[in-house]
C-alpha positions as CSV (number, residue, x, y, z in Angstrom):
1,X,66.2,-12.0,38.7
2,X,62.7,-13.2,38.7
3,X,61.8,-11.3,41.7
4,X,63.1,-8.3,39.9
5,X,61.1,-8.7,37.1
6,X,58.0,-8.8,39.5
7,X,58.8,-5.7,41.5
8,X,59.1,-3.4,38.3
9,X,55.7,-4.8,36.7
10,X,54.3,-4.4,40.8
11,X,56.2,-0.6,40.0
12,X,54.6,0.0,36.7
13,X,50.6,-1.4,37.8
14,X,51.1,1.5,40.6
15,X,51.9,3.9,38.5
16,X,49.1,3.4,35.7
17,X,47.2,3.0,38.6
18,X,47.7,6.2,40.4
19,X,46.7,7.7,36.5
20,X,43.8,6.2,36.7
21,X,43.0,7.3,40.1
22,X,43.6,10.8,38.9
23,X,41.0,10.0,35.9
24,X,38.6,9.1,39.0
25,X,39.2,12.2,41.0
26,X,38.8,14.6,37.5
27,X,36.0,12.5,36.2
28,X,37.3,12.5,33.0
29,X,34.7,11.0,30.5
30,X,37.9,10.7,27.7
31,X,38.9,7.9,30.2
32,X,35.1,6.2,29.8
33,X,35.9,3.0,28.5
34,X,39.6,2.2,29.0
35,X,38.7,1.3,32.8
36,X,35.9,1.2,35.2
37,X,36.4,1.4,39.3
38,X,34.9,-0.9,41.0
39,X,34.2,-0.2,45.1
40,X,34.9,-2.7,47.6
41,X,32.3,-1.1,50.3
42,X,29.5,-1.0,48.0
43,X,29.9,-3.7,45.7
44,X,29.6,-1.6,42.6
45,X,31.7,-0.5,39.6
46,X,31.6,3.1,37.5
47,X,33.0,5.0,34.9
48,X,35.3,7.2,35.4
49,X,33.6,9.7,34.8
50,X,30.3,8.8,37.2
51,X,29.1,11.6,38.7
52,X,28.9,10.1,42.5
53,X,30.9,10.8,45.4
54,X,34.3,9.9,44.6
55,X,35.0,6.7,47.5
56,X,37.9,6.5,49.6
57,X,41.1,5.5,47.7
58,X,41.9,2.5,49.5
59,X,38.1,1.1,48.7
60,X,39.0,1.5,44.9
61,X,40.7,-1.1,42.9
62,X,40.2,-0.8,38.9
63,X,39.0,-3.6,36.1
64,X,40.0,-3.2,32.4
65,X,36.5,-4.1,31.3
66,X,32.7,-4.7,32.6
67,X,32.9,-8.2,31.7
68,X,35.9,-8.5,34.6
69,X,34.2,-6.5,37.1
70,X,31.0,-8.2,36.9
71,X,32.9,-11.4,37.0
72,X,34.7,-10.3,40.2
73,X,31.3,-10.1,41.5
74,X,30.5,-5.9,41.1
75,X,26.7,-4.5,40.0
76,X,26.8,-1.3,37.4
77,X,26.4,1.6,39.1
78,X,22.7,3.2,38.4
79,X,24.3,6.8,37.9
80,X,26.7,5.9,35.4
81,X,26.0,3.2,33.8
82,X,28.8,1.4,33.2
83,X,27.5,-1.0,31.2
84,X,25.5,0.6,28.5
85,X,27.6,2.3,25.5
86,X,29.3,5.1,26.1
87,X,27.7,8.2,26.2
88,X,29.8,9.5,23.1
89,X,28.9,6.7,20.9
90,X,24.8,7.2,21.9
91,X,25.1,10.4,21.1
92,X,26.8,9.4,17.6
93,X,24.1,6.7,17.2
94,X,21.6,9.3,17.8
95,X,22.9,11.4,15.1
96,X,23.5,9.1,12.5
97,X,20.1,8.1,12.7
98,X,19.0,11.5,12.4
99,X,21.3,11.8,9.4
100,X,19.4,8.9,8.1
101,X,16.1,10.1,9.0
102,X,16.8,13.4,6.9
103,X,18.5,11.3,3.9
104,X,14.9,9.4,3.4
105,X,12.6,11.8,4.1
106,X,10.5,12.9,1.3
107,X,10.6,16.4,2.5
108,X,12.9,17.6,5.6
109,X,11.8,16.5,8.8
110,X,11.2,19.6,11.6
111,X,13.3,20.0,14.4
112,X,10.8,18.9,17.0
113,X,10.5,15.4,14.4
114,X,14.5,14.9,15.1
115,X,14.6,15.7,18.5
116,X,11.3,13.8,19.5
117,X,12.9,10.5,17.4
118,X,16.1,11.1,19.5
119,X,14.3,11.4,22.8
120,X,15.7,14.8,23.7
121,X,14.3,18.7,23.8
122,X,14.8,20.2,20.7
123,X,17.1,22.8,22.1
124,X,19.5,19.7,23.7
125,X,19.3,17.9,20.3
126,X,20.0,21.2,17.9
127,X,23.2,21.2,20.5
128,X,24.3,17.7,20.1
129,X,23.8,17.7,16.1
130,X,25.8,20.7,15.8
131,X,28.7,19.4,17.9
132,X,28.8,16.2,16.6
133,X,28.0,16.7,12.6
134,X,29.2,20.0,12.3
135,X,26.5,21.8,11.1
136,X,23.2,22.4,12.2
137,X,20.1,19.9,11.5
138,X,18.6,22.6,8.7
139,X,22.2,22.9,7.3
140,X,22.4,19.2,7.1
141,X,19.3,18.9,5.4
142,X,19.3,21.4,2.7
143,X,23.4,19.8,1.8
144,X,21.7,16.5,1.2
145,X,18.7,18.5,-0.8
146,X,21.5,20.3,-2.9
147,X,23.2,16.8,-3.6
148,X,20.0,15.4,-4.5
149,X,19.3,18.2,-7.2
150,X,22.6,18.0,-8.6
151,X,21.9,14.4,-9.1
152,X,18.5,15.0,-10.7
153,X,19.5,17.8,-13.0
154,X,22.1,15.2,-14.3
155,X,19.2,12.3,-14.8
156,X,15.8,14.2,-15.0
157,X,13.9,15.0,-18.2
158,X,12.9,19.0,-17.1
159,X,14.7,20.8,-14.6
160,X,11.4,21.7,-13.1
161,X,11.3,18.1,-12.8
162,X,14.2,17.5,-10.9
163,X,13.7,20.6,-8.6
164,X,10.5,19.2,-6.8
165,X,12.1,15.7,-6.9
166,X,14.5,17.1,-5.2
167,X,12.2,17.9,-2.2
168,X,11.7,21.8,-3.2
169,X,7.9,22.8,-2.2
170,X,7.6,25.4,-4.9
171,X,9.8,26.1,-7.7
172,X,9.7,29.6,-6.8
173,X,11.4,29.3,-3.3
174,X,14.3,27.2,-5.3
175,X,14.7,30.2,-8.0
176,X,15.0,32.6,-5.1
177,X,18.1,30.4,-3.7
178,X,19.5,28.7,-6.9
179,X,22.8,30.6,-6.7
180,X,23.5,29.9,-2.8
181,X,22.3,26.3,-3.9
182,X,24.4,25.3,-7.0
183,X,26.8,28.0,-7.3
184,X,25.3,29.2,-10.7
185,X,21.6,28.8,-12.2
186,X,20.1,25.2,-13.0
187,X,20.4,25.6,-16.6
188,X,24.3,26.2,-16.4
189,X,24.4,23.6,-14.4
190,X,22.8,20.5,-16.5
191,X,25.4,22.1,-18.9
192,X,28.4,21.5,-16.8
193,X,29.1,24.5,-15.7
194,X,28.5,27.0,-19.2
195,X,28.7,30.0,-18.5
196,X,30.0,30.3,-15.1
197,X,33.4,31.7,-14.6
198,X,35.8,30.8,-12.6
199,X,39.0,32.8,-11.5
200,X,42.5,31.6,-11.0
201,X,45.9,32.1,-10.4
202,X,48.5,30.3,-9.7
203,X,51.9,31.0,-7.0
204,X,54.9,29.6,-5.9
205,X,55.5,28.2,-2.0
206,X,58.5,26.3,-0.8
207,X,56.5,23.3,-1.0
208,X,55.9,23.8,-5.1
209,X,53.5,25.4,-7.0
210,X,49.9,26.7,-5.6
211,X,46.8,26.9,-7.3
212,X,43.7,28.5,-6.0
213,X,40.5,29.0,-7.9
214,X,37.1,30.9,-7.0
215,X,34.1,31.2,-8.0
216,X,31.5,34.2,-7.2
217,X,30.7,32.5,-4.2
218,X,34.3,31.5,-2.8
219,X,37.5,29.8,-2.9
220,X,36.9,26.3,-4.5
221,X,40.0,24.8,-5.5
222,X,43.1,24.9,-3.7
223,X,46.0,22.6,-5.4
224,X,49.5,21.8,-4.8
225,X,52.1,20.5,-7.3
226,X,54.8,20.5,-9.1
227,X,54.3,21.2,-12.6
228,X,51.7,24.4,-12.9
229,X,50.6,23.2,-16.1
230,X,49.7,20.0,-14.7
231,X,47.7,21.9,-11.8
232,X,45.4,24.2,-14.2
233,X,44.6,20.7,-16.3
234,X,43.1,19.3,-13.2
235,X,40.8,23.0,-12.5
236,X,39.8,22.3,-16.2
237,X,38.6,18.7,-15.6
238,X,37.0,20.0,-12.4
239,X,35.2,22.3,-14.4
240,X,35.4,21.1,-17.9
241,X,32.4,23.7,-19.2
242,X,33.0,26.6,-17.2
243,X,34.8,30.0,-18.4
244,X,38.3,30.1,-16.8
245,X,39.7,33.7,-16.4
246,X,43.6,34.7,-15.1
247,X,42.9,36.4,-11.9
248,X,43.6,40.2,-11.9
249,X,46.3,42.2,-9.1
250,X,42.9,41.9,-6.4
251,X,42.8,38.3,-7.1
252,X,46.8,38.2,-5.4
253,X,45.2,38.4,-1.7
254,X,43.6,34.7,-2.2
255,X,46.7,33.6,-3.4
256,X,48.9,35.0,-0.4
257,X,46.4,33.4,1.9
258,X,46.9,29.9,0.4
259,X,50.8,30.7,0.0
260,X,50.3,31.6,3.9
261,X,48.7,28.3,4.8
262,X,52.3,26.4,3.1
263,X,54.3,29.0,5.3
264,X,52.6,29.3,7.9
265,X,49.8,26.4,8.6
266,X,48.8,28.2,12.1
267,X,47.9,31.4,10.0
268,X,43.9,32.1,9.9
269,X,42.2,31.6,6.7
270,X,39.1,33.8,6.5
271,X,38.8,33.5,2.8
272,X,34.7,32.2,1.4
273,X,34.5,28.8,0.4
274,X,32.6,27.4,-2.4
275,X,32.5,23.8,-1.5
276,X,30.4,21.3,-4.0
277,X,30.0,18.0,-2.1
278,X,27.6,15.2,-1.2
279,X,25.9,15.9,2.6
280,X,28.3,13.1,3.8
281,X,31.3,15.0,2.3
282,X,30.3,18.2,3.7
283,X,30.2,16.4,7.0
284,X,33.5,14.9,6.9
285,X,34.8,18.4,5.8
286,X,33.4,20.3,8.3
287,X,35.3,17.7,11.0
288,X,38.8,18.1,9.4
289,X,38.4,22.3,10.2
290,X,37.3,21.5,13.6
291,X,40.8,19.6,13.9
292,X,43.6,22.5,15.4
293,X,47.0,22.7,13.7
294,X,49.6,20.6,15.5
295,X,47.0,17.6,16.2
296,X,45.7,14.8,14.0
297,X,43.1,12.5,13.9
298,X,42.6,9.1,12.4
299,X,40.0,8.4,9.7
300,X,38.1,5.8,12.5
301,X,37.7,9.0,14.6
302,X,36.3,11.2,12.4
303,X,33.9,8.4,11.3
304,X,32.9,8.3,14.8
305,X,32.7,12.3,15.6
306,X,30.0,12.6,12.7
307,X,28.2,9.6,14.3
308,X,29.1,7.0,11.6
309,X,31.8,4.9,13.1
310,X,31.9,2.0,9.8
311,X,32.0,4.6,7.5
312,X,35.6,4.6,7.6
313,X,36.1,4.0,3.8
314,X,33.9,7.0,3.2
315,X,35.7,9.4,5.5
316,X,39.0,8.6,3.7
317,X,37.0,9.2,0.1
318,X,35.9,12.5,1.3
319,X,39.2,13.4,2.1
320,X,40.6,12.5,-1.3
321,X,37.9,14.8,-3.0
322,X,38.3,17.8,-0.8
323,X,38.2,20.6,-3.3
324,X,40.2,23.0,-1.0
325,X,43.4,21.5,0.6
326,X,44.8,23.1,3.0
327,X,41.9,25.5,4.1
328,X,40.2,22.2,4.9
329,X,43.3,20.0,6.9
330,X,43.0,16.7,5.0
331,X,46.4,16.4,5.7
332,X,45.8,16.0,9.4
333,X,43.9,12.8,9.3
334,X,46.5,9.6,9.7
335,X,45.5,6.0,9.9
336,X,44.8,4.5,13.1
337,X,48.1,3.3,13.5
338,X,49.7,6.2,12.9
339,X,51.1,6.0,9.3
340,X,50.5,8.9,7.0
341,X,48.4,7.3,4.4
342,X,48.1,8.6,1.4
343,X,47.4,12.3,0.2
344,X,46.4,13.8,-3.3
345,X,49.4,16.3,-3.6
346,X,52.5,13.9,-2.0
347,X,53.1,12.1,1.4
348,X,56.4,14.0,1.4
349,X,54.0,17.2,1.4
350,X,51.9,16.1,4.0
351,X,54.8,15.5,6.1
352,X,56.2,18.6,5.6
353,X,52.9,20.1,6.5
354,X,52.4,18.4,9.9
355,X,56.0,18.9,10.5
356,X,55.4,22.7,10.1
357,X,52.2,22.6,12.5
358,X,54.3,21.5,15.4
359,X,56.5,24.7,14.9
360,X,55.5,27.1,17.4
């Protein structure tokens, strides 16, 4: 019986071995980390994803960490580097202290200031910041500017005041973009919201009741439920001093396409967005849309795509205050161990939601 017991674990080492053989011969950088090969002809070990001639299979056997193959008496390879972070997590750390460097700054740093503090080309790190936050280094910047104001506005005396506090050069140049920036002017806005108008309307999907909202800019609420009512009380506390109006027949098209996203979650949704969130939050949003439908992702990875991997917490806040469910796929993100977690609308809907995604 014993022996039998040895010969299916002997069975099933082959087998995750021959994987990560495959990993080898692909160089596969998702693999980086799980294993490293180490070469019995030339006494190092590597990633799996080192760019060097793959060695002869039989010279190969694999280590689950550094640690053992250095213990088993293997050097790091000098391509790879095996036992420096992974590339994906510099390239995070990199990031985040960009993110930081822009978040303290007086006034926004340049380009060449980021790239130069990151040790790359400007061109290489525009790239990186882009793939890994989202949005672009200027886009980044002028998110955390437009928090900033919205915080001054609440707590300055003049909203001259809080514009330049705010990191604006020139008044001017802030007038020119105030609508782009706050979604309505200054004034309106140390007012709550007077004066703006907002247009709803409200349909019914198989999942309950929809709610979408927008502003001149774009879509900015999207809300599920089951009591109507109960939905247009939260736009109002959303917008407690802002005009709401009962969208007109042209208004039906933003409703379909929310409706759509219930019915169909695969369907495009090409619809403006007026999203009014903290830099961070923006950042967290802008990784839930680059999640496809039928896939999820845990909170821990998201923290880690927008290069802040103990900001775990803060992902899962930013997911609770996204404005516009479904357009932005808050209802893709799981805990690490799987579980559904919680969601604003209903586990039961989030479910249903991910169930639906799988549907081809």
């Amino acid at each position: 019986m014993e022996q039998a017991t040895d010969m299916t674990q002997a069975n099933l080492l082959g087998i995750a071995d021959d994987a990560r053989w495959g990993a080898v011969v692909a160089r596969d950088g998702r693999c980086d980390g799980d294993f490293f090969y180490c070469v019995t002809t030339t006494g190092v070990y590597c990633r799996p994803s080192c760019p060097s001639r793959p060695a002869k299979r039989a010279n190969v056997r694999f280590c689950a960490t550094a640690a053992e193959a250095e213990a088993a008496g293997f050097r790091p390879c000098r391509r790879c580097g095996p036992n420096a972070p992974p590339r994906e997590a510099e390239d995070a750390a990199k990031v985040a202290r960009a993110c930081r460097m822009i978040e303290t700054a007086e006034t926004a740093p340049t380009l060449t200031e980021l790239a130069r503090a990151a040790g790359l080309s400007p061109h290489h790190f525009h790239r990186l910041f882009s793939r890994i936050a989202g949005v672009t280094p200027k886009a980044y910047a002028q998110a955390h500017r437009r928090a900033r104001l919205r915080e001054r506005l609440n707590s300055s005396a003049t909203v001259t005041g809080a514009i330049y506090d705010s990191g604006f050069n020139s008044s001017g140049r802030f007038y020119a973009t105030a609508k782009e920036t706050l979604g309505m002017t200054p004034g309106a806005y140390r007012k709550g919201g007077a004066r703006e108008e907002i247009r709803f309307a409200i349909g019914q999907s198989s999942l309950g009741a929809v709610l979408v909202a927008a502003s001149a800019k774009g879509v900015c609420a999207i809300s599920l439920g089951d009591d109507p009512q109960e939905l247009l009380r939260d736009l109002q506390d959303r917008f407690p001093r802002a005009t709401l109006i009962g969208a007109d027949e042209a208004f039906e098209r933003y409703v379909a396409a929310a409706v759509g996203l219930v019915e169909k979650p695969r369907a495009p949704f090409d619809l403006p967005l007026d999203m009014r969130g903290t830099a961070f939050q923006q950042r967290v949003w802008a990784a839930l849309r680059k999640i496809p439908a039928g896939e999820t992702a845990s909170y821990a990875e998201i923290a880690r795509r927008i290069g802040a991997p103990k900001a775990v917490r803060a992902v899962a806040g930013a997911c609770a205050a996204n404005p516009v469910s479904l357009a932005v796929p808050c209802h893709r993100v799981l805990r690490s161990d799987g579980a559904l977690s919680g969601y604003y609308w209903g586990v039961e809907r989030k479910r249903a939601l991910l169930e639906r995604e799988k549907e081809r």
